[in-house]
FIDREN-264949 format. One line per 5 residues: number of its first residue (from 1); their letters; for each residue x, y, z of C-alpha. Coordinates in steps of 0.001 Angstrom, whole numbers, plus 500000, padded with zeros to 6 digits. Layout:
// residues N
NUM = A = X,Y,Z; ...
***
This chain:
// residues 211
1 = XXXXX = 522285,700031,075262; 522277,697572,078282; 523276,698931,081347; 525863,697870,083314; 525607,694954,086098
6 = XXXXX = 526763,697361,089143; 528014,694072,090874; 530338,693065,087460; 533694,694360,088009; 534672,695388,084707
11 = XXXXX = 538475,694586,084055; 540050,697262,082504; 540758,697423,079139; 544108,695802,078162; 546562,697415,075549
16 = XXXXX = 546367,694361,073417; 547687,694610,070353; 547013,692370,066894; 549440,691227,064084; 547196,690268,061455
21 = XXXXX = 544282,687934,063351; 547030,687173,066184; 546291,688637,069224; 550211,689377,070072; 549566,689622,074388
26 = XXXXX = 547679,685491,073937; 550619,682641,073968; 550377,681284,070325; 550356,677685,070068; 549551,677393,066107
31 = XXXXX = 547074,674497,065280; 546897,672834,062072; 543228,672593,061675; 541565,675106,060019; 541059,676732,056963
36 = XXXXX = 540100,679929,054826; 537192,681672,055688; 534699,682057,052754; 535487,684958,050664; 532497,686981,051456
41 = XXXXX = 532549,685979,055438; 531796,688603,058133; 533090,687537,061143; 530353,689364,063401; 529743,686104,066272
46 = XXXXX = 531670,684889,069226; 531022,681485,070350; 531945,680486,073588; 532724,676836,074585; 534155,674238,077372
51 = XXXXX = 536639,671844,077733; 538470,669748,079563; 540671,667004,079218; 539624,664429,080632; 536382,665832,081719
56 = XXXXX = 536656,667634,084854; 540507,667179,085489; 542191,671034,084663; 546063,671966,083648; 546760,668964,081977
61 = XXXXX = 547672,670686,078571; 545853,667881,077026; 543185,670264,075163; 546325,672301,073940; 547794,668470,072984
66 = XXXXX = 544037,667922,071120; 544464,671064,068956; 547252,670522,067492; 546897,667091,067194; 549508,666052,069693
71 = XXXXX = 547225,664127,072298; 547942,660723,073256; 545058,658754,072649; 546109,655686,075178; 546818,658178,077745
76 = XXXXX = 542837,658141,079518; 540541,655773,078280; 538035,658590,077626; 540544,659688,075124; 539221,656443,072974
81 = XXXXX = 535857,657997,072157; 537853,661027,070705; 540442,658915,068742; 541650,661070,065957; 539190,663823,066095
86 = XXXXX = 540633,667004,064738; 539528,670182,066034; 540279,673276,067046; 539331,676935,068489; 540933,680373,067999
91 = XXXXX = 541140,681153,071389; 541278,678905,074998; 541639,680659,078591; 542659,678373,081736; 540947,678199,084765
96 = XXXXX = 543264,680928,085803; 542796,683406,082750; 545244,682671,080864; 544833,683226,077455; 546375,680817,074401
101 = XXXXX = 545453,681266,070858; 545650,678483,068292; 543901,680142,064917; 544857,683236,063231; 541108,684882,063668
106 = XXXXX = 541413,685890,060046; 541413,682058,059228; 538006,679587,060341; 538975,677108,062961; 537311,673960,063071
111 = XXXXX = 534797,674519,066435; 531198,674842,065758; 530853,672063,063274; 527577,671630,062278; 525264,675065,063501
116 = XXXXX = 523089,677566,062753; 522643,681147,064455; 521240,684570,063369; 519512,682889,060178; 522695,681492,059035
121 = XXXXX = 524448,678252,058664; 528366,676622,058413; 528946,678956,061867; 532442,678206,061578; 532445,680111,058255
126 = XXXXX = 532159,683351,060315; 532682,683060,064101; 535278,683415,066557; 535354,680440,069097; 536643,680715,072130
131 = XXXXX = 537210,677747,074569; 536429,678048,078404; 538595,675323,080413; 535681,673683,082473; 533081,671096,082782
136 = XXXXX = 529549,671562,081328; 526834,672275,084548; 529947,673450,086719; 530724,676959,087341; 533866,678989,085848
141 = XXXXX = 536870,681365,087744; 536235,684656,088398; 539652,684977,086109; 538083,683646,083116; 535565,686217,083573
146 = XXXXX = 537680,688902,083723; 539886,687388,080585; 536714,686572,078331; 535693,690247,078863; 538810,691765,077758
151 = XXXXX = 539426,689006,075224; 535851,690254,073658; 536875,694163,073920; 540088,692918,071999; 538130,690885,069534
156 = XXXXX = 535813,694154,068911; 538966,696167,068052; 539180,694278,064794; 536385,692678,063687; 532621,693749,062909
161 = XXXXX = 531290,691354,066200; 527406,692150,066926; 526261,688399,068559; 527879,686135,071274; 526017,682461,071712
166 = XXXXX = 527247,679206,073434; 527419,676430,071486; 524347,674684,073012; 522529,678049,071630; 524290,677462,067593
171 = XXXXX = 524081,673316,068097; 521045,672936,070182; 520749,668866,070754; 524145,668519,069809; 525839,670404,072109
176 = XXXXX = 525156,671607,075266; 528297,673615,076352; 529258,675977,078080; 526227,674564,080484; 524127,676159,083195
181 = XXXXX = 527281,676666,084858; 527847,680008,082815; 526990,682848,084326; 525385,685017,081072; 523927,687119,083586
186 = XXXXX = 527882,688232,084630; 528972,688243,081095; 526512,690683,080106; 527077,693046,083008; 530817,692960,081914
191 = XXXXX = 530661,693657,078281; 528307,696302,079127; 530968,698698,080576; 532581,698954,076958; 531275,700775,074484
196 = XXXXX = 532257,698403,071790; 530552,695194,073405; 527543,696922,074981; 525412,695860,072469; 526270,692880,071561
201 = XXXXX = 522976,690595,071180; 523473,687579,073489; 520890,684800,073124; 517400,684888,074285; 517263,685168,077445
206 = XXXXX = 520682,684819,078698; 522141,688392,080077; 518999,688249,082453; 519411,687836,086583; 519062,683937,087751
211 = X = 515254,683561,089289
***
């Protein structure tokens, strides 16, 4: 078991409660884009991602606009290299920790596309993704911290979870969020103070102190 990052403040847990794969204390903003999870799937990986819309500009509600295909593509001209992508994640937490939810977690949301992590492909198939709001390379809130740990312990509750990777870690020259920005290090010093995340197997060499 790892031990615990004596300078991670561990938030305690939350009484969070699920209906079926909705996390009833998260503000539900159903999505359209997903689909059934293959019979056999074990949902035992988190994937953590960023986002903002546009890059870099924060509380816009234009990522909740993209997941439910509601964003207005002439709005920023950065939208134009998006144009009628459809995508989505189960989960999303602001820059100040709030937490939506878009997928029931029982269902596969359309996040990872094409990956590949612990000797398996289709990561979407049997993840939960969960969408930082930030810019790759730039650091993240303290509250996002603090809601990503307790959105994990929540996330253990139900399902069989035993690996958390970025997307840069399942999409390596694809993808490259959340970015060295992300402070693993913190993470794992935070999911260490709960029994039912303390061993979950982060990516090699992530978890470890910045040189």
């Amino acid at each position: 078991m790892a031990s615990p990052d004596p300078q991670a403040q561990a938030t305690p847990a939350p009484a969070w409660t699920w209906q079926g794969g909705w996390l009833q204390q998260a503000r539900h903003l159903p999505s359209p884009n997903f689909g059934e999870r293959p019979a056999q799937a074990l949902v035992d990986l988190v994937v953590v991602h960023s986002i903002s819309l546009p890059p870099g500009e924060y509380g816009t509600g234009a990522v909740q606009q993209l997941f439910t295909n509601q964003l207005d593509w002439d709005a920023h001209p950065y939208y134009q290299g998006i144009r009628g992508l459809e995508v989505s994640a189960h989960f999303f937490i602001t820059r100040q920790g709030e937490v939506w939810q878009f997928v029931d977690c029982d269902a596969r949301a359309w996040h990872a596309g094409a990956s590949c992590w612990r000797g398996r492909d289709r990561c979407n198939d049997d993840s939960i993704g969960i969408e930082l709001e930030g810019l790759e390379g730039l650091r993240f809130e303290p509250a996002q911290y603090a809601a990503l740990d307790a959105l994990c312990n929540a996330i253990a509750a139900r399902y069989p979870v035993a690996h958390l990777a970025g997307h840069e870690h399942i999409a390596p020259g694809r993808k490259c969020d959340p970015g060295a920005g992300f402070d693993w290090h913190r993470l794992r010093g935070l999911l260490a103070h709960h029994p039912a995340t303390a061993n979950w197997q982060l990516p090699p060499g992530a978890g470890q102190p910045s040189t």
